[in-house]
N, C-alpha and C positions, 0 to 999 in steps of 0.2 A: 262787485259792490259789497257794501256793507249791509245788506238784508239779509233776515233770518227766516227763512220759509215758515208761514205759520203751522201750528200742530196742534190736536185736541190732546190738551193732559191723559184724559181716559177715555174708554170706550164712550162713555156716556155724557159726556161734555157739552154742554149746548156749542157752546164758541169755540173758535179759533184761538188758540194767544198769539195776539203780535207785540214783536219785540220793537223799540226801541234801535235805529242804524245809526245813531251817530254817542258821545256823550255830554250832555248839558246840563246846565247850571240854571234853575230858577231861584231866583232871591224870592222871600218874602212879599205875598200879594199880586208879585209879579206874574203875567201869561206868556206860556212862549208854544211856539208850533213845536212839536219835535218828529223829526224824520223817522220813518219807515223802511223809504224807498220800494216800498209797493204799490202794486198797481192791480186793480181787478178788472176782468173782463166778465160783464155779468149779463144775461140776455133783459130782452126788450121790456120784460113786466118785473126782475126782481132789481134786487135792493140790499148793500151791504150796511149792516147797523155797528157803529162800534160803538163798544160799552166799557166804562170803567169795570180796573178790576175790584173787587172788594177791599184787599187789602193796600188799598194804593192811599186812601185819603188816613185810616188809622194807624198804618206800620211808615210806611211815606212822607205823608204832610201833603201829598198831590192830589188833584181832584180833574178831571173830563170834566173842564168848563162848561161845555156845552150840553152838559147830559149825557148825551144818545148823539154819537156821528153819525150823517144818514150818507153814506156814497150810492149816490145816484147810479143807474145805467149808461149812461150818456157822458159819464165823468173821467171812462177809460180814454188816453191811456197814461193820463196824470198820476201820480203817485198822491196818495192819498197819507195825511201825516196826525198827530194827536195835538188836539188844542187843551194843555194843561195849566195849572195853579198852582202856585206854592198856596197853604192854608194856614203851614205853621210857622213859626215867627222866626227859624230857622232857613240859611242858604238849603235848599237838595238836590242833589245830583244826583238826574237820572241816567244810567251807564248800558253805554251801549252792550245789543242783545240781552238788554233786561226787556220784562215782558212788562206792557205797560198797560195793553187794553187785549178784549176779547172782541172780536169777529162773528158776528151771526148772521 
C-alpha cells in the first residue's frame, strides 16, 4: 500500500504525524477526504483524536474541516482518512507521504 507508518518527530511529541497515501488536488473553498490508508485497533474505553498540523492552514492554505477527528473504538477496521479545505484562493496539492495531521 501507499501508507506511511506514523512516527513522533521527537522524544517529546504529543502526536503521531500521519502522512497523506495518495496525491490531491483541492481547489479553492473546496473539501475533499484524503487517504491514509490506516487503520487503528484501539481498546474498549480509548479514542483516536486527529489534529491539524500547525503549519498546514499558514504555510499550506489547508485546514481539518472538522477541528478535532474523533476515531471511535468500534471504527476498526475501516481506514480512517483527513477531511480538509482549501482557505486560500489558490488550487493546493497535497503530495503524497506528506504529513498532513497529528494522531493523539
Amino acid at each position: 500500500g501507499n501508507a506511511t507508518i506514523p512516527e513522533r518527530a521527537t522524544e517529546h511529541s504529543a502526536g503521531y504525524d500521519i502522512s497523506a497515501s495518495e496525491t490531491v488536488t483541492i481547489q479553492p473553498d473546496e473539501i475533499k477526504m484524503v487517504s491514509t490508508e490506516l487503520a487503528v485497533q484501539l481498546g474498549d474505553d480509548e479514542v483516536l483524536k486527529l489534529y491539524d498540523r500547525s503549519s498546514n492552514p499558514v504555510k499550506r492554505g489547508i485546514a481539518l474541516i472538522n477541528s478535532v477527528g474523533i476515531i471511535d473504538s468500534d471504527y476498526y477496521p475501516q481506514e480512517f482518512k483527513g477531511l480538509f479545505m482549501n482557505i486560500s484562493k489558490e488550487p493546493v496539492t497535497i503530495s503524497k507521504g506528506q504529513r498532513i495531521m497529528q494522531g493523539v
